[in-house]
TIGUTOR-826878 format. One record per residue: residue number from 1; y, x, z of N, C-alpha, C in turn. Coordinates in steps of 0.02 Angstrom, whole numbers, always signed. Layout:
// TIGUTOR-826878
<r pos="NUM" n_north="Y" n_east="X" n_up="Z" ca_north="Y" ca_east="X" ca_up="Z" c_north="Y" c_east="X" c_up="Z"/>
...
//
This chain:
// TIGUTOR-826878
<r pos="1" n_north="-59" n_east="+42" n_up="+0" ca_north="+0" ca_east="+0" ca_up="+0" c_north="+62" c_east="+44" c_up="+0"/>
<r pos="2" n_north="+130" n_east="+28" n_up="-22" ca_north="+158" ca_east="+71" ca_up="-32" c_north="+220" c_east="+25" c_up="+36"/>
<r pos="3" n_north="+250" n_east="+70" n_up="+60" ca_north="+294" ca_east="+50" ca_up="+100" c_north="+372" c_east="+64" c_up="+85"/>
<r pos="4" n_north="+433" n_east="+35" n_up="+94" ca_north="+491" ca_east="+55" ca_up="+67" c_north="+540" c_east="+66" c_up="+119"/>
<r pos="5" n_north="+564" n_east="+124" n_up="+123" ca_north="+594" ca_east="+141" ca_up="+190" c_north="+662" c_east="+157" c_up="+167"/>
<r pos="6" n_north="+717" n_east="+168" n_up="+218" ca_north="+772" ca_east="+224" ca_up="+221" c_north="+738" c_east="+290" c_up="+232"/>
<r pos="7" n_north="+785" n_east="+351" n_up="+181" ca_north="+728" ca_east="+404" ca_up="+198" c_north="+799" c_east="+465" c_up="+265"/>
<r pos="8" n_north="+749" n_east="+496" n_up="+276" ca_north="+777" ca_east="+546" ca_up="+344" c_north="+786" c_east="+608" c_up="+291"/>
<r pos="9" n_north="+827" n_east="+634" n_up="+336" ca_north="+830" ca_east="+696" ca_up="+323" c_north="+785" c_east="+751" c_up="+307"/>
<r pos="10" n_north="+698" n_east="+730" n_up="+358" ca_north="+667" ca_east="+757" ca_up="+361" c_north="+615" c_east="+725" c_up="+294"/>
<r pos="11" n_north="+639" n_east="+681" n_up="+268" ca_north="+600" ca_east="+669" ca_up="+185" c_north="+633" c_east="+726" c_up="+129"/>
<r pos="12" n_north="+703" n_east="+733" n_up="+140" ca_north="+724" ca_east="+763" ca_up="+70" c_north="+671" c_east="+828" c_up="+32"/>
<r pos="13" n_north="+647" n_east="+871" n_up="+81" ca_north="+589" ca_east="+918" ca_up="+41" c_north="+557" c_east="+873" c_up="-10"/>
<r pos="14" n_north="+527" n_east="+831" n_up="+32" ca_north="+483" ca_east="+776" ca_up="-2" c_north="+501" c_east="+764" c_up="-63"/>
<r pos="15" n_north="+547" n_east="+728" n_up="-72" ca_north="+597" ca_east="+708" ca_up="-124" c_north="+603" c_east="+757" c_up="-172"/>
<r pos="16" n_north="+641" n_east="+803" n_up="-157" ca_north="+638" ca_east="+862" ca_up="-210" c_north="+573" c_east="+856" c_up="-251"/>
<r pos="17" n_north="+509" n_east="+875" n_up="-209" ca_north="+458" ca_east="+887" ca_up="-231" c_north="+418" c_east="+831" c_up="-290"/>
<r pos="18" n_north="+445" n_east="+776" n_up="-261" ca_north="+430" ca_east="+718" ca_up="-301" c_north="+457" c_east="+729" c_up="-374"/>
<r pos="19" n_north="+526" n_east="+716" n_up="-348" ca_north="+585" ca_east="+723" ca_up="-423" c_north="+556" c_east="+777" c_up="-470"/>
<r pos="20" n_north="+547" n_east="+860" n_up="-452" ca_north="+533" ca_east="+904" ca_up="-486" c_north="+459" c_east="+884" c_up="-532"/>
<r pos="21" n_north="+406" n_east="+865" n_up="-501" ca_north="+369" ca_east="+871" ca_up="-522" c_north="+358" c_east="+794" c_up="-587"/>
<r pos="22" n_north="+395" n_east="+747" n_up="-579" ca_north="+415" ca_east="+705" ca_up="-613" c_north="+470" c_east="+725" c_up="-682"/>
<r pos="23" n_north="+508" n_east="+785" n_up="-662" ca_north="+571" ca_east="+809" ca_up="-720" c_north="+540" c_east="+855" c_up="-742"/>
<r pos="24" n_north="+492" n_east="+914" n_up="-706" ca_north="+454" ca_east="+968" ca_up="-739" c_north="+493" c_east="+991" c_up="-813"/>
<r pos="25" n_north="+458" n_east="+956" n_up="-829" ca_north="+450" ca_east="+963" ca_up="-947" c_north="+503" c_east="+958" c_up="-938"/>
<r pos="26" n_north="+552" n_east="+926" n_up="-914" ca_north="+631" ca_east="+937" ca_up="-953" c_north="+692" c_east="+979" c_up="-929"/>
<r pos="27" n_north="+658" n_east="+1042" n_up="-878" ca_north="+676" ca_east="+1087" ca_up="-867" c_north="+722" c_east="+1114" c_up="-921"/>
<r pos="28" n_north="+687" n_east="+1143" n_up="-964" ca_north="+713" ca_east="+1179" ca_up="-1036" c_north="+760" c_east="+1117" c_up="-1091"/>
<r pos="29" n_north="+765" n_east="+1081" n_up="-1070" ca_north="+794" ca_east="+1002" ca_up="-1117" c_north="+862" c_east="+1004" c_up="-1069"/>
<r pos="30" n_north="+868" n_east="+987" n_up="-1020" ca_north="+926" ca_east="+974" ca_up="-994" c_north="+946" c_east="+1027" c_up="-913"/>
<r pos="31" n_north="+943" n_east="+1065" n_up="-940" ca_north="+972" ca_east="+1148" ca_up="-909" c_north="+1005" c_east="+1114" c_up="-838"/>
<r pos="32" n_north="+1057" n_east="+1070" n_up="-834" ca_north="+1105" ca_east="+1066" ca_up="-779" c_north="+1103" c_east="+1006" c_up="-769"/>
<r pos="33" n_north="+1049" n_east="+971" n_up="-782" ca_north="+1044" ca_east="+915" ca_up="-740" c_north="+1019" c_east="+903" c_up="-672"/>
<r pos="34" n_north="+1033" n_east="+876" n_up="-629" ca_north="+1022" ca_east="+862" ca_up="-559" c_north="+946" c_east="+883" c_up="-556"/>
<r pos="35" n_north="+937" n_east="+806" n_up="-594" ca_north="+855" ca_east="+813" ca_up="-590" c_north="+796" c_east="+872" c_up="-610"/>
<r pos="36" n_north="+826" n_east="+906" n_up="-635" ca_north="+798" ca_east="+999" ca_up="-630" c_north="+833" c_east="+1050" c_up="-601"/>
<r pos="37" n_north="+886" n_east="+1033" n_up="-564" ca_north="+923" ca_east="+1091" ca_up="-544" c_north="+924" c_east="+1058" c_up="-472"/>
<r pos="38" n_north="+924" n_east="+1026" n_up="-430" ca_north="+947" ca_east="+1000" ca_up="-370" c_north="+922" c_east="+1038" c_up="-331"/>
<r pos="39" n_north="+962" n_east="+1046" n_up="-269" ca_north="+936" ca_east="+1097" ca_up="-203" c_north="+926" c_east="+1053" c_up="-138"/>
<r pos="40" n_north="+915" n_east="+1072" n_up="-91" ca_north="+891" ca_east="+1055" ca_up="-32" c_north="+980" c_east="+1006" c_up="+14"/>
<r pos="41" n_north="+1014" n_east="+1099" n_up="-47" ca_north="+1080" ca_east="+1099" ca_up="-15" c_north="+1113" c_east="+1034" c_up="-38"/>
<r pos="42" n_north="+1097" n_east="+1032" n_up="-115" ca_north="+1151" ca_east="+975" ca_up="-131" c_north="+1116" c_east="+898" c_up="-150"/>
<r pos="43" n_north="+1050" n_east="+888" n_up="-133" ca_north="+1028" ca_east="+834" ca_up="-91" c_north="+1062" c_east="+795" c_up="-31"/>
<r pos="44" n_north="+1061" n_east="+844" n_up="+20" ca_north="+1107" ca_east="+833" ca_up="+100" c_north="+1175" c_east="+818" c_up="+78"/>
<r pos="45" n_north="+1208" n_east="+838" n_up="+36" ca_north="+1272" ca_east="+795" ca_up="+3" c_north="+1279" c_east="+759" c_up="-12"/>
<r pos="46" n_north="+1253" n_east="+746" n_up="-62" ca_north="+1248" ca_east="+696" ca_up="-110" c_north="+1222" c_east="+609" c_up="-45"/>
<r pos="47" n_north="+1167" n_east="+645" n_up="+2" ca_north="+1149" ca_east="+576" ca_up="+30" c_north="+1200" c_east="+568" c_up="+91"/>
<r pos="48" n_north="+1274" n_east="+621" n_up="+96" ca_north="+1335" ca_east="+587" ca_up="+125" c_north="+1349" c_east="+541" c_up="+92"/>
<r pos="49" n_north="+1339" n_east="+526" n_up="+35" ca_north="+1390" ca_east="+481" ca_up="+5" c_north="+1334" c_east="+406" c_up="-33"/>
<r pos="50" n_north="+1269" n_east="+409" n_up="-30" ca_north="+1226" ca_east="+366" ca_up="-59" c_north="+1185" c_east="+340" c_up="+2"/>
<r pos="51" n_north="+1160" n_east="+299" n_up="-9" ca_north="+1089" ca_east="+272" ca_up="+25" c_north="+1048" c_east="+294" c_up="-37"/>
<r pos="52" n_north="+996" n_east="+338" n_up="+24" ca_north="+935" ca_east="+334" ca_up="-16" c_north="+879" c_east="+301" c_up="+35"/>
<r pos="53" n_north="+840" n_east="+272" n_up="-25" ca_north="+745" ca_east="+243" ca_up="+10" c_north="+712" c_east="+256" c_up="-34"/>
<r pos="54" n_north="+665" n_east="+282" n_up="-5" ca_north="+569" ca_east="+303" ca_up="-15" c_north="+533" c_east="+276" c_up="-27"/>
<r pos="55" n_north="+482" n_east="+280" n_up="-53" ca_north="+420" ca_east="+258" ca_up="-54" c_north="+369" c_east="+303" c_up="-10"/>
<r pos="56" n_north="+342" n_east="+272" n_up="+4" ca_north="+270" ca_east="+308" ca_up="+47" c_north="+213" c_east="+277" c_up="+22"/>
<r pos="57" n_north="+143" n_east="+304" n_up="-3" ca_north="+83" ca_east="+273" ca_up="-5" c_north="+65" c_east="+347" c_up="+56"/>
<r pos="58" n_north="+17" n_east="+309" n_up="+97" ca_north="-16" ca_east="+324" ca_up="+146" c_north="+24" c_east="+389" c_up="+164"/>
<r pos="59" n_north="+82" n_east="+376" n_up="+207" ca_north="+108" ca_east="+426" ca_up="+225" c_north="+159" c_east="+476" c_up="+185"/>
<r pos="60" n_north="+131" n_east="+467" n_up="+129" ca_north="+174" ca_east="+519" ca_up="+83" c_north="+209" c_east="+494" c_up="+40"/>
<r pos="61" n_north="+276" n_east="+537" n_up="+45" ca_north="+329" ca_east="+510" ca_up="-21" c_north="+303" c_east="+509" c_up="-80"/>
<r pos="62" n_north="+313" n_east="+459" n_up="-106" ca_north="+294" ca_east="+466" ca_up="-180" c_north="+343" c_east="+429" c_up="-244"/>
<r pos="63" n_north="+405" n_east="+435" n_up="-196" ca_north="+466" ca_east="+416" ca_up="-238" c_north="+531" c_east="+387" c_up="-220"/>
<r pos="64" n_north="+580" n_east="+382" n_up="-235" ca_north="+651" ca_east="+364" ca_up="-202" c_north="+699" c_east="+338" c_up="-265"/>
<r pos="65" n_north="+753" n_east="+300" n_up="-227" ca_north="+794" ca_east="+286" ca_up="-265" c_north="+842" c_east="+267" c_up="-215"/>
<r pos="66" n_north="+925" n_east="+319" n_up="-257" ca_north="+968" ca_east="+350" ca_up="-232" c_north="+1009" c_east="+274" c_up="-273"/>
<r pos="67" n_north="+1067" n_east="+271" n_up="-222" ca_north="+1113" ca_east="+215" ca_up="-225" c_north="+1192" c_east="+231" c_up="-200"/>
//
């Protein structure tokens, strides 16, 4: 079951990890986009100014959407 949360601070690794491995291939396509370039650092910014929520299946992130 997938659950839909507000995510913590302590998700953003998560997140990253999700996003990257979802943008992978378009590394080389779009050089300076968020979604292949984003850091830990400018995650924690970015969610000053958005709500973000998660997904979890059994515990683990397995996706978000930033607002």
């Amino acid at each position: 079951m997938i659950h839909i949360r507000p995510a913590t601070e302590a998700d953003f690794a998560g997140l990253l990890q999700v996003q990257q491995a979802a943008f992978w291939e378009y590394a080389n396509v779009y050089q300076v986009s968020g979604w292949t370039t984003e850091t830990l650092d400018s995650l924690k910014r970015d969610a000053k100014d958005k709500r973000i929520l998660v997904a979890e299946a059994e515990g683990v992130v397995v996706g978000s959407v930033r607002y």
